[in-house]
C-alpha positions as CSV (number, residue, x, y, z in Angstrom):
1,X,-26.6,-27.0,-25.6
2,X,-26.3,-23.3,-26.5
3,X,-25.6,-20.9,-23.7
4,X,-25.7,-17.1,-24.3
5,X,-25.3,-14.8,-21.6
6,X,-25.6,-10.9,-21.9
7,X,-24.1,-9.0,-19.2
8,X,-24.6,-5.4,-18.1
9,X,-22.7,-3.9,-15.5
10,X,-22.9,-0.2,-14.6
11,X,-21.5,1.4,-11.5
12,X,-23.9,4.0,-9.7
13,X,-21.4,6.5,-7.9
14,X,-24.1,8.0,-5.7
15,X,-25.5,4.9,-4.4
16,X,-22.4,3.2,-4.6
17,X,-23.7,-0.8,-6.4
18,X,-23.3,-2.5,-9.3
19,X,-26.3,-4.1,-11.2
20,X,-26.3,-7.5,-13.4
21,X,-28.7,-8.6,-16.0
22,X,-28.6,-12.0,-17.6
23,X,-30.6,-13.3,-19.9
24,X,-30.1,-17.0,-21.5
25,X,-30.7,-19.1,-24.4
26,X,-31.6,-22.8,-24.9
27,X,-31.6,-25.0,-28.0
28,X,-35.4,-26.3,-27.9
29,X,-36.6,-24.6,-24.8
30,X,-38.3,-21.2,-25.2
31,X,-36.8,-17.9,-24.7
32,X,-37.4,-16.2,-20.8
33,X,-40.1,-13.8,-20.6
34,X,-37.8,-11.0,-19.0
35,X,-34.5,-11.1,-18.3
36,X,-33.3,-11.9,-14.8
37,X,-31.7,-9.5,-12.6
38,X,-29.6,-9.4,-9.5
39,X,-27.9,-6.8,-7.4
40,X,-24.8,-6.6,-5.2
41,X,-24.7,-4.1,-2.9
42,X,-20.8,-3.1,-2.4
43,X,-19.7,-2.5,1.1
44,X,-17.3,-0.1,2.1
45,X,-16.8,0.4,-1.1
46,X,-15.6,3.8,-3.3
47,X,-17.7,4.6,-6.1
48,X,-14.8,2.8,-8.4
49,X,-15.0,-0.9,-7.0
50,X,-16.7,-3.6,-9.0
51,X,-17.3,-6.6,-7.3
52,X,-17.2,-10.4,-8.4
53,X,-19.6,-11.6,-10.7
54,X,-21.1,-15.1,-11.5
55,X,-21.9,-17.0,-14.3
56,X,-24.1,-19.6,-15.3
57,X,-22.9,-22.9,-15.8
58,X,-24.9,-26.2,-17.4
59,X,-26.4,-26.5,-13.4
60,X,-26.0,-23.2,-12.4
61,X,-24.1,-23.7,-9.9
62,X,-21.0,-22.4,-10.5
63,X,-19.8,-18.8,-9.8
64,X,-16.5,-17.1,-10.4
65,X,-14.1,-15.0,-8.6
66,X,-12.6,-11.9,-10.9
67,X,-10.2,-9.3,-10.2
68,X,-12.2,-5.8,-9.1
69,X,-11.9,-2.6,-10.6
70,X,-8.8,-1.2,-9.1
71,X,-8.8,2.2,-9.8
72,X,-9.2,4.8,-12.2
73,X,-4.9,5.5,-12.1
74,X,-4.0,1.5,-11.5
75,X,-4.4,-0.4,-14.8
76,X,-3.6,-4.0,-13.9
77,X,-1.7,-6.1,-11.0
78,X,0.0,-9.2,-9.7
79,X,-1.6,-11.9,-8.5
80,X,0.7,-11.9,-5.4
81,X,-0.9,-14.8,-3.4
82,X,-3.9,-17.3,-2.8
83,X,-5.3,-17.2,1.0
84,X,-7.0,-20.9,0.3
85,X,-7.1,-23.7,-2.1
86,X,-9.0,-25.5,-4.0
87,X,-11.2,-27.5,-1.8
88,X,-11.9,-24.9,0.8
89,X,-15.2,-23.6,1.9
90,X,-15.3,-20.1,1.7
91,X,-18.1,-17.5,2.7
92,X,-20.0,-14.8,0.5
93,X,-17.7,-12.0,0.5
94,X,-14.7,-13.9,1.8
95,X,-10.9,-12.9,0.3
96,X,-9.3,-15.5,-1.6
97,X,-6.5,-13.9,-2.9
98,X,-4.7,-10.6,-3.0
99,X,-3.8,-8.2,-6.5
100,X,-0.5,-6.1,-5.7
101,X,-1.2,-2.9,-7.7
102,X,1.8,0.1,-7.8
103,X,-0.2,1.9,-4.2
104,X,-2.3,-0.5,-2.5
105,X,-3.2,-4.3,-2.1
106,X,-6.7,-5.4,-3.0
107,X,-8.8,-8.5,-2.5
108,X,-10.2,-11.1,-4.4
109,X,-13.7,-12.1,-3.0
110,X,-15.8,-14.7,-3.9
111,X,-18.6,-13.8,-4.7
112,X,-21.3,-16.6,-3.3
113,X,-20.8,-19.1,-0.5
114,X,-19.3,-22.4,-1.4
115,X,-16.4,-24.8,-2.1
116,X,-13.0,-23.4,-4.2
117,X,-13.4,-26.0,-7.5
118,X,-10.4,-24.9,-8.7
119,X,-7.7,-21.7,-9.8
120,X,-8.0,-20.2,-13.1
121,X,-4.7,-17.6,-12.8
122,X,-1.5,-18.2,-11.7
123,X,0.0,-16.6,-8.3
124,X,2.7,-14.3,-10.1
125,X,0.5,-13.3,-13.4
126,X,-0.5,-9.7,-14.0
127,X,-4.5,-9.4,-13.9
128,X,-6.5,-7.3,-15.4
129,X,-9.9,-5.8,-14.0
130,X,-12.7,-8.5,-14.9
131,X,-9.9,-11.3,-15.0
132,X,-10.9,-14.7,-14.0
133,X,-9.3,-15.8,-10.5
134,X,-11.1,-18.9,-9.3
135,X,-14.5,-20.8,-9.8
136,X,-16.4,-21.9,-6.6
137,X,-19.2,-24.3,-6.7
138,X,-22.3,-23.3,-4.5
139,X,-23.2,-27.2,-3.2
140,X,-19.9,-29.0,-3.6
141,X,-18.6,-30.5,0.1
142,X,-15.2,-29.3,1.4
143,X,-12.5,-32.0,0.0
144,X,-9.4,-32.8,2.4
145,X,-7.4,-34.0,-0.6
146,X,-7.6,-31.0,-3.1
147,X,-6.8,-33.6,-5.5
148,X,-9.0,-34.1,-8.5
149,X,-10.2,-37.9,-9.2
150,X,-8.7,-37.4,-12.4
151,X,-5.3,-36.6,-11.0
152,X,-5.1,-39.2,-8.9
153,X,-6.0,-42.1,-11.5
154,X,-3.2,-41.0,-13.4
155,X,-1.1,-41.1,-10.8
156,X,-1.8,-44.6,-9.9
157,X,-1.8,-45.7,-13.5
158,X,1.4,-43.9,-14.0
159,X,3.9,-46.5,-14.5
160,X,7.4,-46.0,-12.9
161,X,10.6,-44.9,-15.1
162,X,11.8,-47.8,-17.2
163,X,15.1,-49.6,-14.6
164,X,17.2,-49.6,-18.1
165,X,17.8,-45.7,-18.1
166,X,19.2,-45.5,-14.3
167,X,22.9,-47.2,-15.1
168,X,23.2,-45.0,-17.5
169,X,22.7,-42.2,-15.4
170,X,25.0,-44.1,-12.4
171,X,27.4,-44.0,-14.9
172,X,27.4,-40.3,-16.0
173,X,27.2,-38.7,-12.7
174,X,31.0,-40.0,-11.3
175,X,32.7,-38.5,-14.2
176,X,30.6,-35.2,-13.6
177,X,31.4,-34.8,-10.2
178,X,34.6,-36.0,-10.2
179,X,36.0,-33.7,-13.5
180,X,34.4,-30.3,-12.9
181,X,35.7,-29.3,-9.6
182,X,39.2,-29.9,-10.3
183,X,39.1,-28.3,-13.7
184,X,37.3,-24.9,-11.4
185,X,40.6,-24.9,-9.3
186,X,43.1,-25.6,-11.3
187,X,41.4,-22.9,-14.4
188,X,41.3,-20.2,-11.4
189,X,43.6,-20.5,-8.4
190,X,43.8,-16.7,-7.5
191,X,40.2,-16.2,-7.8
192,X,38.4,-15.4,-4.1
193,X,36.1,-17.8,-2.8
194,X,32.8,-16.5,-3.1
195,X,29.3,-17.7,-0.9
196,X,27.7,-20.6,-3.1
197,X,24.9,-19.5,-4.8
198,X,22.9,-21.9,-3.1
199,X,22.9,-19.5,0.2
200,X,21.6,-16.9,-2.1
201,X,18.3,-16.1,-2.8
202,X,16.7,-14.7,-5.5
203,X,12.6,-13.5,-5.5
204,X,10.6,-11.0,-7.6
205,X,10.4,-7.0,-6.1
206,X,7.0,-6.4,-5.3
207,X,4.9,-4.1,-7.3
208,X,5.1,-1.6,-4.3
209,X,8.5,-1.5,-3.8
210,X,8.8,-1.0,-7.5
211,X,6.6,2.3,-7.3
212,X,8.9,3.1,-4.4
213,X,11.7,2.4,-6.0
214,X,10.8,4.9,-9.4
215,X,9.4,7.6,-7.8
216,X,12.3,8.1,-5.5
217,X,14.6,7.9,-8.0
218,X,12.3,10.5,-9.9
219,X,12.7,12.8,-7.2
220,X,16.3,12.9,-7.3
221,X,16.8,13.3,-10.9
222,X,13.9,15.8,-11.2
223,X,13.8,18.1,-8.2
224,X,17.3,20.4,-7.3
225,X,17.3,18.7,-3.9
226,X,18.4,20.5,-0.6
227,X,17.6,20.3,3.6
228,X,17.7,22.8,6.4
229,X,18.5,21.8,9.4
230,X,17.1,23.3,12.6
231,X,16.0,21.6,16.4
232,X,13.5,22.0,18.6
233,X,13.0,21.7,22.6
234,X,9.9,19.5,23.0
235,X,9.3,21.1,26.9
236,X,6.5,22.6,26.8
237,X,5.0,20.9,23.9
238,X,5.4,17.9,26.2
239,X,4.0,19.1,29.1
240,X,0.8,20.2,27.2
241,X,0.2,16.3,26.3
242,X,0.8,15.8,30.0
243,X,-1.6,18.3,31.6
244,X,-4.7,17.5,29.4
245,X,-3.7,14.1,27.9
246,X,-6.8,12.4,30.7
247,X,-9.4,15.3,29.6
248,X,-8.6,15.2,25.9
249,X,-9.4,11.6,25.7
250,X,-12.6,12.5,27.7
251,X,-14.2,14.8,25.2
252,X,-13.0,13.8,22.0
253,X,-12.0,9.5,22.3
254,X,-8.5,9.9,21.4
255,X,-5.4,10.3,22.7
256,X,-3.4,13.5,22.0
257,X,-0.3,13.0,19.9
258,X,3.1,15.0,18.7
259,X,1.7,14.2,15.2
260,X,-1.2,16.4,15.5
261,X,0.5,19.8,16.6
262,X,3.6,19.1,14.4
263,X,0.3,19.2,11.6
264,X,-1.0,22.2,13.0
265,X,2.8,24.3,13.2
266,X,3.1,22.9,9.5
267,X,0.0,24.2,8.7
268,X,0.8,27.7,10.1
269,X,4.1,28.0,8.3
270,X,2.2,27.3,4.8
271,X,0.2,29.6,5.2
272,X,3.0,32.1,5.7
273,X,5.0,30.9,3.3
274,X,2.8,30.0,0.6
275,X,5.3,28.8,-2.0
276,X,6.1,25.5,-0.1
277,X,2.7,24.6,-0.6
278,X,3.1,25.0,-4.4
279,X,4.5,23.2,-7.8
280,X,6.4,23.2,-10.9
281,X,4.0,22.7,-13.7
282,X,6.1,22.8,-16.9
283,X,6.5,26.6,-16.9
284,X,4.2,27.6,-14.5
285,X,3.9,27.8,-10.9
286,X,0.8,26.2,-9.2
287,X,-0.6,27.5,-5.8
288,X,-2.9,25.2,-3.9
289,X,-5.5,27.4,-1.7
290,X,-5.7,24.0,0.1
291,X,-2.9,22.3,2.3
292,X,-3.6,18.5,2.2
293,X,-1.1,17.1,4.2
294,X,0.2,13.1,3.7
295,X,1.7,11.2,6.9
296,X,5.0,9.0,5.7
297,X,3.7,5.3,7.4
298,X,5.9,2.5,7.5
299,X,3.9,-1.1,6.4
300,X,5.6,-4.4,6.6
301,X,5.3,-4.1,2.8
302,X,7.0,-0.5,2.1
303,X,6.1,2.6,2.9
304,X,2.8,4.5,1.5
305,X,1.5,8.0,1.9
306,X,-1.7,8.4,3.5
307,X,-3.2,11.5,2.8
308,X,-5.1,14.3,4.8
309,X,-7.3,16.8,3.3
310,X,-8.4,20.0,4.5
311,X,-6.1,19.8,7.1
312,X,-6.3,23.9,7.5
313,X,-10.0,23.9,8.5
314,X,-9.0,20.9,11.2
315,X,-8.7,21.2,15.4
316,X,-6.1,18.7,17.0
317,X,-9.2,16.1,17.9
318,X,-9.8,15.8,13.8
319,X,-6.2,15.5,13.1
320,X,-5.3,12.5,15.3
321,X,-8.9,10.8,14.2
322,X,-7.4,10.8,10.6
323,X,-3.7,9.7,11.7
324,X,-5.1,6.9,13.8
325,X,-7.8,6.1,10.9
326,X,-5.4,6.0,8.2
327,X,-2.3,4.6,10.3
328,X,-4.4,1.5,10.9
329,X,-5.6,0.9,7.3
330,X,-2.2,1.1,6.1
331,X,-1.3,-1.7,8.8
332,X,-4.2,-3.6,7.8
333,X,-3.5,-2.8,4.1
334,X,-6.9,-1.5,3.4
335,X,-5.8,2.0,1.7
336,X,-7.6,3.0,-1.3
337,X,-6.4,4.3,-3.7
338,X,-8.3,7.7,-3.2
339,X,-7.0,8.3,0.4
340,X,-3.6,7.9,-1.1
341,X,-3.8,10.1,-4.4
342,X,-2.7,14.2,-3.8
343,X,-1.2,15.9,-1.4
344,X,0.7,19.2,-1.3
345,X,2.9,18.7,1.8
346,X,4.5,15.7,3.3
347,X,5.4,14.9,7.0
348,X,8.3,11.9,8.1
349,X,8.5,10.4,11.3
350,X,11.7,8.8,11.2
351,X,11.8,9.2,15.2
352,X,9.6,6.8,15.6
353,X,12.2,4.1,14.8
354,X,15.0,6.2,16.6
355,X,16.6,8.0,13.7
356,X,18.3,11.1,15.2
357,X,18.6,12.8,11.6
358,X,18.0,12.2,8.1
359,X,17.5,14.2,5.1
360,X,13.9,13.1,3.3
361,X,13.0,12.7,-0.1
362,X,10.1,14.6,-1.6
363,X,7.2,13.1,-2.7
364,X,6.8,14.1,-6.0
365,X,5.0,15.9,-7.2
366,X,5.5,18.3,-3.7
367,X,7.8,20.7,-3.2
368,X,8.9,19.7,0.3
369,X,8.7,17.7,3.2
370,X,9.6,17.8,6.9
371,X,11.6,15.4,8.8
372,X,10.6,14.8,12.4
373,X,13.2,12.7,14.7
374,X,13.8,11.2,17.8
375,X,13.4,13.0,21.1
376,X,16.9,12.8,23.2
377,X,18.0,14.6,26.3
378,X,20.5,17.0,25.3
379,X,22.4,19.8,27.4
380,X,21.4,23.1,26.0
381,X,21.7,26.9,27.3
382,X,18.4,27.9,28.7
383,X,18.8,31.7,30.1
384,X,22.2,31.5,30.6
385,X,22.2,28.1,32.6
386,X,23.0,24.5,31.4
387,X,20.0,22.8,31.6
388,X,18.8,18.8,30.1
389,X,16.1,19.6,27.8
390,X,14.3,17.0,25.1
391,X,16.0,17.7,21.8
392,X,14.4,17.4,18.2
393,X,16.1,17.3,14.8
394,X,14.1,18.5,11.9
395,X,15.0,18.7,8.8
396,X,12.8,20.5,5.6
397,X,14.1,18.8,2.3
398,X,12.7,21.4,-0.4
399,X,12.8,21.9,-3.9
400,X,15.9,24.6,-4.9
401,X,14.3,25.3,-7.8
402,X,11.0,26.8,-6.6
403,X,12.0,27.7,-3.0
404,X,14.6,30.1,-2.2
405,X,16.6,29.1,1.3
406,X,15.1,32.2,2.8
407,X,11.9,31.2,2.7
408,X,12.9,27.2,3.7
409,X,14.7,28.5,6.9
410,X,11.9,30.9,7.7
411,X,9.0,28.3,7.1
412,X,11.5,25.9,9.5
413,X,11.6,28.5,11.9
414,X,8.0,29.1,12.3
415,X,7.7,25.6,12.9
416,X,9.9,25.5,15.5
417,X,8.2,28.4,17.3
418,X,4.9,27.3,17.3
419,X,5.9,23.5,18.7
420,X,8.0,25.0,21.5
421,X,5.6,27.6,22.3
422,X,1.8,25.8,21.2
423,X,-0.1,29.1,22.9
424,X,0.8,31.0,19.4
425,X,-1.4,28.7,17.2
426,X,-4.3,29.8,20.3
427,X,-3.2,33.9,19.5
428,X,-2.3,33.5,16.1
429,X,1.4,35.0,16.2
């Protein structure tokens, strides 16, 4: 039996689907009068994401799972991990494995309901969009073995080692063990006793980590790094939160945060200073009209840069909607790739994990970012009495080559003013 199948697939950005055609061919049976054609409707998804598609099998009743498009920017993956195995029912739709690309981690969904038959890649191998990840059978039962008939035959009819080989063996492994250890000490006396290497263990860095681990490595060999230093009394900031904390929640459904006014101050002191907003470009200098503002959060698996745009035409209500939005994706690890690509400024708060101070690493390709820390009671001089106040480090970690340190310590400055008195974002001043 011939089988040809033709398949289109083109992706509609405005109304966000994919289309698939088929047509097939059979040795002695006439040819279909129109080809057939189904459509999967893409959920949630960006205008970039293909979804699984089947194929047709001798019955028809097989389907595959393949790796989605991940991205305009991301050209491949790891396979990092299988969430079933062969043998498990699975739903339409249902993730049953996970691609590690350089930003984000994506799912593999089957695409019909049914039983897993059986893995086609590898956990560990580096997919492709379109690659084939597992084929799942539409009417097969759930199997408690996972073992295929075949498998098991041979393992019965497996016959066990031949006894003749094992004295041999017996007879090897005295002179091994007794030989090699003495020769170590005697060859190398002086030499420290090290940890075994069996207490060491050895695994490959995620693709993440890796992307961490180049871009920040970028920044210092590209950018003529350097940090001002500057604190902040959280008083009145504070007691803001604490005076309309109940009615903010009221009227807007979410709870008012630090996050959102240190936004705001940072959005002031772009604005006034300009050139922190802006870029190298070769030999030119690039100013952004814009000030899209990413948010440093901390995953179990590294740390990514959500992004917020527009954050200049924003109130504090839409500010701490997108934190908590985007804070809870990258928990989740549901970031796309769009919510993480851009920025112009960057904001890190280490304070949340009770770093007192820290100097930050841009984000290429920005030219700074700020440094928020821990809030500690500190004795300070308040009109010309000793008082306890809550204390803030920040820090601004700016390129030297593009900012001068007047206008890092002014744009600090403004910062500071604006948290410890918020009633100058309300007049402007």
């Amino acid at each position: 039996m011939v089988l040809v199948r033709l398949q289109v697939l083109s992706l509609l950005q405005s109304s966000r689907h994919a289309r698939h055609f088929s047509t097939q061919l059979l040795e002695g049976v006439p040819r279909l009068p129109k080809p057939t054609c189904e459509r999967y409707f893409l959920r949630n998804a960006s205008p970039y994401q293909i979804w699984s598609r089947s194929f047709a099998s001798e019955n028809g009743d097989l389907v595959e799972a393949v790796v989605p498009f991940m991205g305009e920017s991301v050209t491949d993956g790891t396979l990092a991990n299988f969430l079933k195995k062969p043998g498990d029912r699975v739903e339409a739709d249902e993730a049953i494995a996970q691609i590690e690309t350089d930003k984000v981690t994506i799912d593999v969904s089957s695409p019909e309901a049914g039983v897993i038959e059986k893995f086609i890649a590898s956990e560990g191998d580096t997919v492709t969009p379109g690659t084939k990840v597992a084929v799942i059978s539409k009417s097969a039962a759930p199997s408690e073995a996972h073992v295929a008939p075949s498998e098991e035959t041979s393992q019965k009819e497996t016959p066990p080692p031949p006894p003749a080989e094992k004295p041999k063996v017996e007879a090897k492994s005295p002179k091994v063990e007794s030989v090699k250890p003495q020769a170590s000490k005697l060859a190398s006396p002086s030499e420290p006793q090290l940890p075994p290497k069996e207490r060491e263990r050895r695994v490959s860095m995620p693709r993440l980590r890796k992307r961490i681990a180049n871009r920040l490595k970028d920044s210092q060999n590209t950018f003529a790094l350097l940090t001002t230093f500057n604190e902040v009394d959280m008083t009145n900031l504070m007691k803001l939160r604490t005076d309309y904390k109940d009615e903010f929640v009221k009227k807007h459904g979410v709870k008012l945060g630090l996050m959102s006014c240190f936004v705001k101050a940072a959005v002031s002191a772009l604005q006034n200073q300009p050139i922190v907003n802006a870029v190298i470009d070769g030999d030119d200098i690039i100013y952004r009209d814009y000030i899209d503002v990413s948010v440093a959060v901390g995953t179990s698996k590294g740390l990514v840069v959500p992004v917020i745009r527009d954050t200049e035409g924003m109130n504090f209500a839409d500010i701490e909607k997108g934190i908590n939005s985007l804070a809870k994706k990258a928990t989740e690890g549901a970031l796309s790739i769009d919510e993480m690509a851009g920025g112009t400024f960057t904001i890190s708060n280490g304070g949340v994990y009770g770093s007192l101070i820290s100097t930050p690493i841009i984000n290429p390709p920005q030219s700074a970012i700020l440094g928020m820390h821990s809030i500690v009671q500190r004795p300070v001089v308040v009109d010309g009495s000793i008082l306890a106040r809550p204390m803030m480090y920040l820090a601004l970690t700016y390129d030297h080559r593009l900012i001068d340190g007047r206008e890092a310590v002014l744009f600090l400055r403004r910062i500071k003013d604006v948290v410890e008195d918020p009633r100058r974002l309300l007049l402007d001043i």
